[in-house]
C-alpha positions as CSV (number, residue, x, y, z in Angstrom):
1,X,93.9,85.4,94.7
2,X,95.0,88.9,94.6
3,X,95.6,89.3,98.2
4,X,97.6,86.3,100.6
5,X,97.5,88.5,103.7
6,X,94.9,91.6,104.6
7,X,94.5,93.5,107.5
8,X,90.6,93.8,107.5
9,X,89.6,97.4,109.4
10,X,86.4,97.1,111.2
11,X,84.5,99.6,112.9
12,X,82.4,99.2,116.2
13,X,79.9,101.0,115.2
14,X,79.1,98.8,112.9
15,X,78.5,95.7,115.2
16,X,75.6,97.9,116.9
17,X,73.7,96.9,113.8
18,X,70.3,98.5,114.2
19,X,70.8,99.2,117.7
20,X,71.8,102.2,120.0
21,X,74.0,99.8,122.0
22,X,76.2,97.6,121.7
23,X,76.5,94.2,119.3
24,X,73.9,93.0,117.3
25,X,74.2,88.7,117.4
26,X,73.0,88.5,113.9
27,X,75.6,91.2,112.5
28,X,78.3,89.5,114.5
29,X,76.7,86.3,112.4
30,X,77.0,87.9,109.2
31,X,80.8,89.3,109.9
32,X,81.8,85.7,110.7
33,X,80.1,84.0,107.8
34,X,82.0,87.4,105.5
35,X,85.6,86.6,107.1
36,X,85.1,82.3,107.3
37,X,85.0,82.8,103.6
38,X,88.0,84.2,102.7
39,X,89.7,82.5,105.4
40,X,88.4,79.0,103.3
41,X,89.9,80.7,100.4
42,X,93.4,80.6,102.1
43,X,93.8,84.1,102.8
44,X,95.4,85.2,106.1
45,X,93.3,87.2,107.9
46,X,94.5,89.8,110.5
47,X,91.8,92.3,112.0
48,X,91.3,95.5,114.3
49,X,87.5,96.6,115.5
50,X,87.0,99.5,117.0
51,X,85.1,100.0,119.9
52,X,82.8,103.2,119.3
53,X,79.5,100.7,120.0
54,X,80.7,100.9,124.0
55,X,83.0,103.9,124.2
56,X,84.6,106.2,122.2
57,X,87.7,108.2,124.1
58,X,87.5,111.4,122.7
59,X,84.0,111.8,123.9
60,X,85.0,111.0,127.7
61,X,86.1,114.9,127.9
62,X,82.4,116.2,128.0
63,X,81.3,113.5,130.7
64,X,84.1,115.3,132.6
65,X,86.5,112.3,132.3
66,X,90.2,112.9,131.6
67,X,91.0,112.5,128.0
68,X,94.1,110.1,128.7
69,X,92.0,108.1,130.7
70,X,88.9,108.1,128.2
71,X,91.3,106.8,125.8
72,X,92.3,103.9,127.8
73,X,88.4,103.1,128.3
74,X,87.9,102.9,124.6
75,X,90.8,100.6,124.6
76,X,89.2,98.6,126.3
77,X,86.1,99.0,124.8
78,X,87.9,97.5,121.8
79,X,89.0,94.5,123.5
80,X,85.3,93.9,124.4
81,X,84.3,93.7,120.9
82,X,87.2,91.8,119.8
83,X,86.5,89.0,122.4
84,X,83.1,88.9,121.3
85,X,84.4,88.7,117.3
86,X,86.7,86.0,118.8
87,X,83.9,83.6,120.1
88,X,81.4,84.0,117.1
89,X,84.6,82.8,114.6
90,X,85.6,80.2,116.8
91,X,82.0,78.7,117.4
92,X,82.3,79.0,113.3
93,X,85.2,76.5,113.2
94,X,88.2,79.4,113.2
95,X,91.2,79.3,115.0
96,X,92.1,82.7,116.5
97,X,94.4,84.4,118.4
98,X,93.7,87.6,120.3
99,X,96.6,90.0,120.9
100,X,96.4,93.2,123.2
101,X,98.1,96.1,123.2
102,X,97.7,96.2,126.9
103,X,98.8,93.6,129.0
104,X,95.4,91.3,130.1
105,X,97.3,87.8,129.8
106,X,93.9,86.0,131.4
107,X,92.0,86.9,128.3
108,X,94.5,87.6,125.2
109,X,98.2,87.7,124.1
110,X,100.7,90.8,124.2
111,X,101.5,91.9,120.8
112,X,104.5,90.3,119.5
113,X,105.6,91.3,115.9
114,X,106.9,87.9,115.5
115,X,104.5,85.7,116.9
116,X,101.4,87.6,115.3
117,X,103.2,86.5,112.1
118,X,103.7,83.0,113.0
119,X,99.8,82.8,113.9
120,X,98.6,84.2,110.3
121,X,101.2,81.5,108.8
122,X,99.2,79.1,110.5
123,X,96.1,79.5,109.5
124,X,95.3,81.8,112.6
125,X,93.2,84.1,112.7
126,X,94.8,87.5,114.0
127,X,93.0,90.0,116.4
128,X,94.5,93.2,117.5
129,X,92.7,94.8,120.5
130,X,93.2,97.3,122.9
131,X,94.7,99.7,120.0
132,X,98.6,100.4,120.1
133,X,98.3,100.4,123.5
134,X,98.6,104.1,124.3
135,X,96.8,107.2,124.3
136,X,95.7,109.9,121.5
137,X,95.8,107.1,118.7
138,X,92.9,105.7,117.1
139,X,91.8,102.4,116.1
140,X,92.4,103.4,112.0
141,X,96.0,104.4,112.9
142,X,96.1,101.0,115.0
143,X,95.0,99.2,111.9
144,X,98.1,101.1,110.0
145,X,100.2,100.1,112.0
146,X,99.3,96.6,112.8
147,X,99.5,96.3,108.8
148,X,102.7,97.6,108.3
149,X,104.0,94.9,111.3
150,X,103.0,91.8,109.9
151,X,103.7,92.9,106.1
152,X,99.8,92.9,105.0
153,X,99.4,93.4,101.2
154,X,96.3,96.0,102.0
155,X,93.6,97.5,104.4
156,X,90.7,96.6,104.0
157,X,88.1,99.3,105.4
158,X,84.8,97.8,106.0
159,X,82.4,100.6,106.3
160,X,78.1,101.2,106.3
161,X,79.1,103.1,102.8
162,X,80.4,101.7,100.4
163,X,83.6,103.8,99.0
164,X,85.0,106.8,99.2
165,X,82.9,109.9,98.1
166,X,83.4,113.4,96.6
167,X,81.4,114.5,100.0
168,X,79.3,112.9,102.7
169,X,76.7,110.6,100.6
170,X,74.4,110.4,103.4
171,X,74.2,114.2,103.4
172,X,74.8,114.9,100.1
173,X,72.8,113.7,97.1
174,X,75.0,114.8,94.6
175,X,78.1,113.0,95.9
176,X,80.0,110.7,93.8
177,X,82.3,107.8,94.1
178,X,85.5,107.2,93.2
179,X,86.8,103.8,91.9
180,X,90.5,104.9,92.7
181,X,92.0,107.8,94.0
182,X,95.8,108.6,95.0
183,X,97.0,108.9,98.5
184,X,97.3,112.9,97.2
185,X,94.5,113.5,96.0
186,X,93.1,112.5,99.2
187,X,95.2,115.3,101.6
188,X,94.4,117.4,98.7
189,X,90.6,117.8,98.3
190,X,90.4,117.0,102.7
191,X,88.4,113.6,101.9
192,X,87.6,112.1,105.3
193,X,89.0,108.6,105.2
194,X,91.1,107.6,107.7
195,X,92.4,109.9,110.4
196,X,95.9,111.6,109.3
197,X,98.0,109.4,111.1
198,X,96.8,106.3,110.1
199,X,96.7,107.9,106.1
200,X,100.5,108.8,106.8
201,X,101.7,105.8,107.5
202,X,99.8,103.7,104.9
203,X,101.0,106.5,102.1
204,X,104.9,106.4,103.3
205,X,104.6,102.9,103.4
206,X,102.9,102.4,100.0
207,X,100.3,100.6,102.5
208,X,96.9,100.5,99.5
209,X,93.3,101.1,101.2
210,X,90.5,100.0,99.9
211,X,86.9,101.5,101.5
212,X,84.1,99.3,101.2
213,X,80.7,98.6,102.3
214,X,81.4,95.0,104.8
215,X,77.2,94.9,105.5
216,X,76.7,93.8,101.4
217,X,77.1,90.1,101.7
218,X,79.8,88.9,99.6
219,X,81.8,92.1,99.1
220,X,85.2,91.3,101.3
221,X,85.7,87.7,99.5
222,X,85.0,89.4,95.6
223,X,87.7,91.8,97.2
224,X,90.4,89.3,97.8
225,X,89.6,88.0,94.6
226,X,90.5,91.2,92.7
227,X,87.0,92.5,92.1
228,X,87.0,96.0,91.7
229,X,84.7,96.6,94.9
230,X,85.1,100.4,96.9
231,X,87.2,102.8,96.5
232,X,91.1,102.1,96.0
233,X,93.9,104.7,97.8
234,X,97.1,103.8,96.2
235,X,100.0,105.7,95.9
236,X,99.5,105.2,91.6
């Protein structure tokens, strides 16, 4: 196993499926069958989900809603989707722990450094919801973070594409992947990957990345494995 501890990025997008809305049951299915397997393999799991399927803070501003306050919605709009992520792995033989950034002690644990770290020990699996707990600062920077906290060997960015591209594959033809690319190269050439504060701290803390495409079944457990699957960011 190349991997005993990952911090698995996931977006909320995503869980829409192919819906407008909100979470699609069989997508939810499919992430739990993805994540059971490498949790069978002995891996500790931690994991972040957005919430962009509900709400997404920094659109609150053209409904006329304060930005602060819009960020505090997507919060938790996060902690939705992470409760919902909770039940599906549970009902698939999982143990879990759910851990907030705000405080909702009816429904999850404050983040504690320490105790998150006991859980994954265990055998738990580890949910972070409700971001950092404070404005301006995504989900991707939460993920970081989170990472850096509980001493994850990598992110793992489960994305709808499956690496990182020389521009936008979905509007460009003539993109091309790369199989690895430095954390410099990155800044360099602009590449939209993570946002810059999330990038920062996974480069200062030789944090690796790896983009991949979580809806191709069997991708995240070939990962843990060692399979050159995505795109790598490493500091090289």
């Amino acid at each position: 196993m190349k991997y005993k501890r990952i911090l698995l990025k996931l977006s909320g997008e995503a869980l829409m499926g192919d819906k407008n809305y909100g979470i699609d049951p069989t997508r939810l299915q499919q992430y739990t069958q993805e994540i059971k397997k490498v949790h069978d393999m002995g891996v500790e799991v931690a994991i972040v989900i957005g919430g962009g399927n509900i709400f997404r803070g920094v659109q609150a501003e053209k409904s006329g809603i304060d930005r602060v306050q819009g960020d505090y919605m997507g919060m938790l709009a996060t902690l939705i989707n992470a409760m919902a992520l909770q039940s599906a792995l549970e009902q698939g033989g999982m143990y879990t722990r759910l851990m907030s950034g705000i405080k909702i002690e009816s429904v999850c644990e404050p983040f504690i450094r320490r105790r998150a770290i006991r859980h994954l020990e265990k055998g738990r699996i580890v949910i972070f919801g409700a971001g950092i707990g404070n404005p301006y600062f995504t989900t991707d920077s939460t993920a970081a973070l989170r990472a850096i906290e509980v001493e994850a060997d990598i992110v793992l960015k489960g994305t709808r594409v499956d690496g990182v591209y020389t521009a936008d594959p979905e509007k460009d033809p003539t993109a091309t992947k790369y199989k690895t690319i430095s954390f410099q190269e990155v800044y360099e050439k602009n590449l939209n990957v993570m946002d810059m504060t999330a990038f920062t701290l996974c480069q200062e803390n030789n944090l690796p990345i790896v983009v991949f495409d979580m809806n191709v079944a069997g991708n995240l457990s070939e990962l843990v494995k060692g399979e050159e699957i995505g795109t790598l960011i490493n500091s090289f």
